[in-house]
C-alpha positions as a Markdown table, in Angstrom:
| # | Residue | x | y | z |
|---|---|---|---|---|
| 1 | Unk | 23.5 | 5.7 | -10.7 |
| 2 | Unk | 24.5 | 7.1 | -7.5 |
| 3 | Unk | 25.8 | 5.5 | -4.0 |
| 4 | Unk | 21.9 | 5.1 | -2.9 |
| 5 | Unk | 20.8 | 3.4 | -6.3 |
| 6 | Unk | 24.2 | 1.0 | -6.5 |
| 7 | Unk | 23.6 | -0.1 | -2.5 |
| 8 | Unk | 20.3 | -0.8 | -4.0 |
| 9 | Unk | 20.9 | -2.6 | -7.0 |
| 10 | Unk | 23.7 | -4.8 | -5.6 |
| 11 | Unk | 21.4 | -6.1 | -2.5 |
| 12 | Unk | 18.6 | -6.7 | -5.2 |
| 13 | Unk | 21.8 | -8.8 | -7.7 |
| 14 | Unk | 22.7 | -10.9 | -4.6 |
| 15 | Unk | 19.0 | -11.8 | -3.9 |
| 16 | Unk | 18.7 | -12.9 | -7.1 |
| 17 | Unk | 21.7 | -14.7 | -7.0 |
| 18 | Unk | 21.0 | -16.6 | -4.0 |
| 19 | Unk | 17.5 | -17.3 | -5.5 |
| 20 | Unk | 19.2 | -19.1 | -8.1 |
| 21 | Unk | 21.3 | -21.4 | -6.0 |
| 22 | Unk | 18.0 | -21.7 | -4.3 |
| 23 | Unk | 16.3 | -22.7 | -7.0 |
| 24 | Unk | 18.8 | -25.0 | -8.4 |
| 25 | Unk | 18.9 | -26.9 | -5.3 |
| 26 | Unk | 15.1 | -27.2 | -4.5 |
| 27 | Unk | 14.6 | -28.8 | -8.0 |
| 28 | Unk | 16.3 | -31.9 | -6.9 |
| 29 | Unk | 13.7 | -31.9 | -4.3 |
| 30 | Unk | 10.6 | -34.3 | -5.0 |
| 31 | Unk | 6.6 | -32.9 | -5.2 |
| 32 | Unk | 6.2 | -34.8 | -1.7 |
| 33 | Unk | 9.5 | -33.1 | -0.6 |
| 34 | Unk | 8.2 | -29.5 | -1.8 |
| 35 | Unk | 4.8 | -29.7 | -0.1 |
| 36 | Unk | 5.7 | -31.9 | 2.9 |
| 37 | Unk | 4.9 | -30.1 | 5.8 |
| 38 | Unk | 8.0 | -28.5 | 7.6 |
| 39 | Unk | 6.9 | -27.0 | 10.7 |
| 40 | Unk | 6.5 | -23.4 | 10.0 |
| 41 | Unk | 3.3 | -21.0 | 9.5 |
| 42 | Unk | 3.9 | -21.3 | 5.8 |
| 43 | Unk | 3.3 | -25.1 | 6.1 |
| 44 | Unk | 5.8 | -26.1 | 3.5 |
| 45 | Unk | 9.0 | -25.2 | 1.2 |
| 46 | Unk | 6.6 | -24.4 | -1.7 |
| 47 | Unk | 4.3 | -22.0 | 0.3 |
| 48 | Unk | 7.2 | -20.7 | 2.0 |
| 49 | Unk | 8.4 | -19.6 | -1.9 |
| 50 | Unk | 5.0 | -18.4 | -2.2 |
| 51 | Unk | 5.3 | -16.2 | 0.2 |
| 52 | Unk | 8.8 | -15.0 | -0.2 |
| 53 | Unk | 7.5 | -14.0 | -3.7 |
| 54 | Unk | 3.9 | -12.8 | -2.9 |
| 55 | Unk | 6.0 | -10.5 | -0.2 |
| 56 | Unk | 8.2 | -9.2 | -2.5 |
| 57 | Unk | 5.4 | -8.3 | -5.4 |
| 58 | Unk | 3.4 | -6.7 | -2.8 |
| 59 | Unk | 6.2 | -4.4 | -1.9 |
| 60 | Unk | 7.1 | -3.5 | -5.1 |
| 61 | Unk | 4.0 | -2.1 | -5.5 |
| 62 | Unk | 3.5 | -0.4 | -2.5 |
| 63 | Unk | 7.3 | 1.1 | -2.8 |
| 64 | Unk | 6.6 | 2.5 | -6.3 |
| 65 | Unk | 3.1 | 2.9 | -6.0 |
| 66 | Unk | 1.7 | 0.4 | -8.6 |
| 67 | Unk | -1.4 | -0.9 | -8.8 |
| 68 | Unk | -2.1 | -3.9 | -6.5 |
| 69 | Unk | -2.9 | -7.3 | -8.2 |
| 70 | Unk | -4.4 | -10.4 | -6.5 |
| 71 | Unk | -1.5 | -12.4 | -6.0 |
| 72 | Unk | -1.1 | -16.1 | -7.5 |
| 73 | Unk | -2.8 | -18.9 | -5.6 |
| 74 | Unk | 0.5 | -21.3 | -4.3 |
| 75 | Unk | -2.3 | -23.8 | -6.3 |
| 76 | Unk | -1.3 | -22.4 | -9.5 |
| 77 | Unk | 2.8 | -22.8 | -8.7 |
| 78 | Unk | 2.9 | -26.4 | -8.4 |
| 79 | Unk | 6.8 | -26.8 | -9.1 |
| 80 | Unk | 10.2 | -25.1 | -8.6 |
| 81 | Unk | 10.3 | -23.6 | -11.9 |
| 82 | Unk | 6.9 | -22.2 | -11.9 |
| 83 | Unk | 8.8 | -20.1 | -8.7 |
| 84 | Unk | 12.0 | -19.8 | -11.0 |
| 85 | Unk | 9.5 | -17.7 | -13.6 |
| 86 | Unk | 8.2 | -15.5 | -11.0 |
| 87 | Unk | 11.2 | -14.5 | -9.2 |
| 88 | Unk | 12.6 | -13.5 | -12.6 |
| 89 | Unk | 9.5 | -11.4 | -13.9 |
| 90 | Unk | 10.0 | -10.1 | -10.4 |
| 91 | Unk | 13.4 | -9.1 | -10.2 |
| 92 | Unk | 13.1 | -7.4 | -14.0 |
| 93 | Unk | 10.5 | -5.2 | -12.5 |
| 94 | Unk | 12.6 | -4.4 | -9.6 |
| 95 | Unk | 15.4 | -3.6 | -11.6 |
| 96 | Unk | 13.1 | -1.1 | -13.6 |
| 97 | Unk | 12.1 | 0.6 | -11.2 |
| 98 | Unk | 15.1 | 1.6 | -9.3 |
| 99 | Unk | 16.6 | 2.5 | -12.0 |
| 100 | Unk | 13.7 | 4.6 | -13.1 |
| 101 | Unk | 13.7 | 6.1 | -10.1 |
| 102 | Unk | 17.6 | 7.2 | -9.3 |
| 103 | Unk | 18.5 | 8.8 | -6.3 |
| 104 | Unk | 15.6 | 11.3 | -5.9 |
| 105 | Unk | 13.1 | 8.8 | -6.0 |
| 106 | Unk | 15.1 | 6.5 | -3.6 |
| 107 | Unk | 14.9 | 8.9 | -1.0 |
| 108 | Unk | 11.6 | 9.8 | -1.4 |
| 109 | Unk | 8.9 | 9.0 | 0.6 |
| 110 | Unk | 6.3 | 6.1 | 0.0 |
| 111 | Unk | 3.0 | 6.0 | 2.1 |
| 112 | Unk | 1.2 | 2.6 | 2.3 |
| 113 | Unk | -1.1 | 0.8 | 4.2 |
| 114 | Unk | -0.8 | -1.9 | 6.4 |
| 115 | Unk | -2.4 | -3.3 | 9.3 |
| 116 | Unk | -5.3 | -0.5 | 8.9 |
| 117 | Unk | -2.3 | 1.9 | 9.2 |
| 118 | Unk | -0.9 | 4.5 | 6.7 |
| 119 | Unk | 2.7 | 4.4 | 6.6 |
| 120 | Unk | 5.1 | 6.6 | 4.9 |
| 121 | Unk | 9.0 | 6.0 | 5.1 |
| 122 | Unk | 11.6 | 6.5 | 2.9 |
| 123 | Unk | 11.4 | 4.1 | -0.6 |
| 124 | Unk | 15.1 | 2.8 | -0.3 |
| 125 | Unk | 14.6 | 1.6 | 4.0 |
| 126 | Unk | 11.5 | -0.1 | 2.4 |
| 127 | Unk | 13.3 | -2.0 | -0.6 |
| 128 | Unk | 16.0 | -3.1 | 2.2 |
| 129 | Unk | 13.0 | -4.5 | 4.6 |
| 130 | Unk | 11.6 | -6.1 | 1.3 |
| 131 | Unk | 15.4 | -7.8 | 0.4 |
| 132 | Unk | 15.9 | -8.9 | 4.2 |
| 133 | Unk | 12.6 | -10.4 | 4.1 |
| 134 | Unk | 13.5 | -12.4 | 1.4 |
| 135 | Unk | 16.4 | -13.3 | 3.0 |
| 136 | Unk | 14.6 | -14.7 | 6.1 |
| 137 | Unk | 12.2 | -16.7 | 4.0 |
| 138 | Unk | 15.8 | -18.0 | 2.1 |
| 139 | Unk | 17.2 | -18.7 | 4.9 |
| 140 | Unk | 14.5 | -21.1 | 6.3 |
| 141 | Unk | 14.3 | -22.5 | 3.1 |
| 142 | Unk | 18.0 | -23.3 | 2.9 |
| 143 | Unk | 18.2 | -25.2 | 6.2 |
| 144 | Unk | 14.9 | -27.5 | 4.8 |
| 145 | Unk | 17.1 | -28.1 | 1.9 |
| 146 | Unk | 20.2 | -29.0 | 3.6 |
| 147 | Unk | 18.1 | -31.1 | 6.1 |
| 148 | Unk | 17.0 | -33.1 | 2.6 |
| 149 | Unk | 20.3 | -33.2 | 1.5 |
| 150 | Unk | 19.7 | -30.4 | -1.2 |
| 151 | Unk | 22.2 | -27.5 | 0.4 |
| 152 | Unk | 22.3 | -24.8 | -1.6 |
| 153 | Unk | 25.6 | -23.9 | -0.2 |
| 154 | Unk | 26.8 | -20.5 | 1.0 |
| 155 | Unk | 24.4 | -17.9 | 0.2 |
| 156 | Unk | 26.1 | -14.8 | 1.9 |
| 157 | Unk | 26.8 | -11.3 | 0.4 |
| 158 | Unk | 30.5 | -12.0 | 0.5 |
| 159 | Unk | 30.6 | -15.3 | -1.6 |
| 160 | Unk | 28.3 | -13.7 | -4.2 |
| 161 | Unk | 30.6 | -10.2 | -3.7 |
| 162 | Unk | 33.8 | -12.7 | -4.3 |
| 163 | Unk | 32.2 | -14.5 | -7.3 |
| 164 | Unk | 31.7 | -11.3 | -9.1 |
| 165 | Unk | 34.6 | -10.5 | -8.5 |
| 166 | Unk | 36.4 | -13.4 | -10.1 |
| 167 | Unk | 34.3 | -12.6 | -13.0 |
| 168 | Unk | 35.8 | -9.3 | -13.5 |
């Protein structure tokens, strides 16, 4: 791996790491808690997940150029660990793919569509939109938590930096 593919791999190891504090906190939640509206154009915490995830798959695809699926109805993800699964099938194929690609591919060019628009822009700026869009959706998931008194605690770069660390 080079400097490109290790930036890339780390931000993609801290989102899942957060995920999981995520996670582990939103299962304390109840299923009125998880659905309960919150305020936000994803209604609640579970379709907020939803999208966080649906967002992520769909750039995936369009970063690597894989064949678009038709997404999971929020229906068929009725609890936390249902989420749990997907972020994890997710993250594997993330993984895969960077590392399949290295640093050539990284700074190659992926052209999409969006908005009736064709994009192109390099495939490592668009894996950093798609990691900082995750971590929006996170974040507005964290303060719902806390405000249930489910915190998932610090979910910064630096703790999970510091943690891995103290593995080491």
């Amino acid at each position: 791996m080079g400097p490109l593919s290790d930036v890339i791999a780390t931000v993609n190891r801290h989102a899942d790491w957060a995920n999981a504090r995520m996670f582990a906190a939103a299962e304390r939640l109840s299923p009125e808690q998880l659905t309960r509206p919150v305020g936000s154009s994803d209604s609640s915490i579970r379709d907020t997940l939803h999208h966080q995830f649906e967002s992520q798959e769909t750039w995936i695809e369009r970063v690597f150029g894989l064949p678009a699926n038709d997404g999971r109805p929020a229906s068929e993800l009725p609890d936390v660990a249902s989420f749990r699964v997907w972020a994890g099938e997710l993250a594997a194929l993330l993984a895969h793919h960077v590392a399949e690609a290295g640093e050539g591919g990284l700074a190659s060019a992926a052209t999409y569509s969006s908005s009736s628009r064709v994009w192109t822009q390099p495939r490592w700026q668009l894996l950093l939109h798609q990691a900082n869009h995750q971590m929006q959706h996170r974040s507005e998931i964290a303060l719902w938590l806390t405000q249930l008194g489910c915190s998932p605690g610090n979910l910064d770069m630096l703790f999970y930096l510091r943690e891995q660390e103290a593995v080491r």
